[in-house]
N, C-alpha and C positions, 0 to 999 in steps of 0.2 A: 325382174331379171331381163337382161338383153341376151337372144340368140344373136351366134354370129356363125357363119360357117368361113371355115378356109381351107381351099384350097391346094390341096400341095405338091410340087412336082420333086421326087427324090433322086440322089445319084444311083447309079444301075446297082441292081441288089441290095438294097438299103431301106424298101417300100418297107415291109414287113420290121426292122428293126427300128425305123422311124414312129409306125404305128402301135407297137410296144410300148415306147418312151413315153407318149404321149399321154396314153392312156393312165400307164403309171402314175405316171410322176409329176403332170398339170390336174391338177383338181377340177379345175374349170370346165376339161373335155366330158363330153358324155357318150360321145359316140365319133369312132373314127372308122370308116368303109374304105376299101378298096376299088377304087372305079377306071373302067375304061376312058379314052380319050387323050388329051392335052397335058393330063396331071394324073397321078399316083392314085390321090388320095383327097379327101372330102370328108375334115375333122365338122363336128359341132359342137362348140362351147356356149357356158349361159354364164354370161356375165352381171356381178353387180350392176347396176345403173350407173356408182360413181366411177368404174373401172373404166381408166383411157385407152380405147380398142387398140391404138397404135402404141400405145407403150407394151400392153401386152403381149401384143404378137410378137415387137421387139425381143421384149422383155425372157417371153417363155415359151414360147414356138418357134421364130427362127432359129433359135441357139442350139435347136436338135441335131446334134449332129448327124447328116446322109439328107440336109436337106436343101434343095438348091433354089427354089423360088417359091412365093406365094401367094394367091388373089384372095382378097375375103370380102367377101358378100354381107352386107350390116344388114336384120330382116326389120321389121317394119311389124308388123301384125301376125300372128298365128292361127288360121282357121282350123274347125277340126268340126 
């Protein structure tokens, strides 16, 4: 599995029905917060290995509609 996290910044009253969708309806997501700052919100998805990060986010995250930009962070190693 690849963690990815992104980033999302939403149009005004949209956080909360963005973060709905996500959950629903992208398999991938496991967890999506609400965070202060820059951006809305801070999804984490765990993707296949052959899954292309940039198709996906294309593909099934930007297309949410209430959603207006995104950064995503690729992890590397998970300590625990």
């Amino acid at each position: 599995m690849q963690t990815i996290f992104i980033m999302i910044k939403c149009e005004l009253g949209k956080t909360y029905d963005v973060a709905a969708e996500a959950v629903d309806k992208i398999e991938q997501v496991s967890e999506v917060h609400s965070i202060s700052g820059q951006y809305d919100l801070l999804m984490k998805c765990a993707l296949d290995p052959d899954v292309d990060v940039g198709h996906f986010i294309a593909e099934h995250v930007q297309k949410i509609p209430g959603i207006k930009d995104t950064y995503t962070l690729i992890t590397f190693k998970a300590f625990s």
